[in-house]
C-alpha positions as CSV (number, residue, x, y, z in Angstrom):
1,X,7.0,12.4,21.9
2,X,4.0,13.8,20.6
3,X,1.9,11.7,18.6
4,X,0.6,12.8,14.8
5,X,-2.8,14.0,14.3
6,X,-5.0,12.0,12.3
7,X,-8.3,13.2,10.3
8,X,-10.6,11.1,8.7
9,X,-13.0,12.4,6.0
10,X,-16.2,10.5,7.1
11,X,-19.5,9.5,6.0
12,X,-21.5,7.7,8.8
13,X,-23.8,6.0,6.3
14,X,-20.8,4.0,4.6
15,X,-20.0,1.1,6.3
16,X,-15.9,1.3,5.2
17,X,-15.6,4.3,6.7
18,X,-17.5,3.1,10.1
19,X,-15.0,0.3,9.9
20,X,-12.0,2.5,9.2
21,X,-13.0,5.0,11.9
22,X,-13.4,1.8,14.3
23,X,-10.0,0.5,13.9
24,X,-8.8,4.2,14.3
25,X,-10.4,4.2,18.1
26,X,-9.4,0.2,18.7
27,X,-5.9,1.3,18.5
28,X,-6.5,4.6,20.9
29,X,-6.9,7.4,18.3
30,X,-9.5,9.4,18.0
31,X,-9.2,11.6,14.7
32,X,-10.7,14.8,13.7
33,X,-13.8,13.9,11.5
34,X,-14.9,15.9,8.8
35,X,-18.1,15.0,7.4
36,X,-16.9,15.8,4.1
37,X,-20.6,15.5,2.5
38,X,-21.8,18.2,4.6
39,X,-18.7,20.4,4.5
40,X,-17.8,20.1,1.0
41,X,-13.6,20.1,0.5
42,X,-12.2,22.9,-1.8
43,X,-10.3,22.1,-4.9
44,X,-7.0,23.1,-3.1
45,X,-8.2,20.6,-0.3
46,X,-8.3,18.1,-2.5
47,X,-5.4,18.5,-4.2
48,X,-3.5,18.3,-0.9
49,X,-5.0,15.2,0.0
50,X,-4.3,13.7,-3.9
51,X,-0.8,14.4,-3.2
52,X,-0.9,12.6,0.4
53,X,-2.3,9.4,-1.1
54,X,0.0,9.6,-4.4
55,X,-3.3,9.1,-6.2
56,X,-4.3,10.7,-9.9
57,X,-7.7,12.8,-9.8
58,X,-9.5,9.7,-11.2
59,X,-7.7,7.5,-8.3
60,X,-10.2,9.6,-6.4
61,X,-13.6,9.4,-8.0
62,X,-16.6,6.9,-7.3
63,X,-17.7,5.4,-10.6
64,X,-20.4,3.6,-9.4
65,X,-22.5,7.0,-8.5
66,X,-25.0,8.0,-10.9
67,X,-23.7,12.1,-10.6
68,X,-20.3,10.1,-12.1
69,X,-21.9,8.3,-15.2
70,X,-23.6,11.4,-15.8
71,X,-21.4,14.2,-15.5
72,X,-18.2,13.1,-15.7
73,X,-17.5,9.2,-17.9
74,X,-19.7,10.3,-21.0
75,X,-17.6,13.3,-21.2
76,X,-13.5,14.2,-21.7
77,X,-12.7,16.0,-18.6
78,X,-9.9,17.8,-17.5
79,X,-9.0,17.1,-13.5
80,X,-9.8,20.4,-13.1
81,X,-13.1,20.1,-14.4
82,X,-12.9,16.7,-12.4
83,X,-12.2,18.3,-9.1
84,X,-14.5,21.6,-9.5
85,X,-17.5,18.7,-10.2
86,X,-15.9,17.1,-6.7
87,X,-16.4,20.0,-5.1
88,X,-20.0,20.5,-6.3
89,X,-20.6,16.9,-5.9
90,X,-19.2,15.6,-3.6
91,X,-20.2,12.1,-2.9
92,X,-17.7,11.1,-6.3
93,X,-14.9,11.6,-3.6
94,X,-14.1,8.1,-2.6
95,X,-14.2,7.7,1.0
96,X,-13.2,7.5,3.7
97,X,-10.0,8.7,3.4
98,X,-7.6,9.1,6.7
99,X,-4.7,11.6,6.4
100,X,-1.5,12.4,9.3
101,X,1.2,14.7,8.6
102,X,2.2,14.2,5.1
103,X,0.6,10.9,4.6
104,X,-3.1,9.6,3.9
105,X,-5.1,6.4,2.9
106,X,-8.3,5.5,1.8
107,X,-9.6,2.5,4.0
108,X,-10.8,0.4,1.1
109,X,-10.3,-2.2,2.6
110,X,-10.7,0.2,5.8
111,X,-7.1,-2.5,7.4
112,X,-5.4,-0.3,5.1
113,X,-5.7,2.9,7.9
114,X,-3.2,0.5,9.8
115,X,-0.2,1.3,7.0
116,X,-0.8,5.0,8.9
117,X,-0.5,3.6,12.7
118,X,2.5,1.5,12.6
């Protein structure tokens, strides 16, 4: 039996997703990490990963970041426009988000990476 593959999109300065990666390695995985602030995801990426987590576009965005209450809430968006800003900017991608096979969570709380293990 082969066991799935799991890849966290990672920022190393957030504590939920230090806390999400840890429980990843306490139960033996070690994931692929993308450090999704240096390798910005493409709109197709993202849309892939939307679909994983059964979320909307706006499931997906920070609203506490200042790029958010300036380029995106004073305005009426379309996801596309959403999700070409995401890819531009891409600290309004709520993190961290852990996807295997055809399934993903964001670990906010990071315990929720344990619906994925078991």
């Amino acid at each position: 039996m082969t066991l799935p593959k799991y890849t966290i999109f990672h920022n190393p300065k957030c504590s939920k997703s230090r806390q999400t990666l840890e429980i990843l390695k306490n139960n033996g995985i070690t994931p692929e990490i993308i450090l999704y602030l240096d390798n910005p995801l493409s709109v197709s990426e993202i849309n892939a990963i939307l679909m994983k987590l059964k979320f909307q576009v706006s499931d997906l965005l920070r609203k506490g970041e200042s790029i958010y209450k300036e380029k995106i809430k004073p305005f009426e968006l379309t996801d596309q426009d959403v999700l070409n800003l995401m890819v531009k900017h891409p600290k309004l991608i709520e993190r961290p988000i852990v996807v295997s096979g055809k399934r993903a969570v964001l670990g906010r709380p990071p315990e929720n990476v344990l619906s994925l293990i078991h």
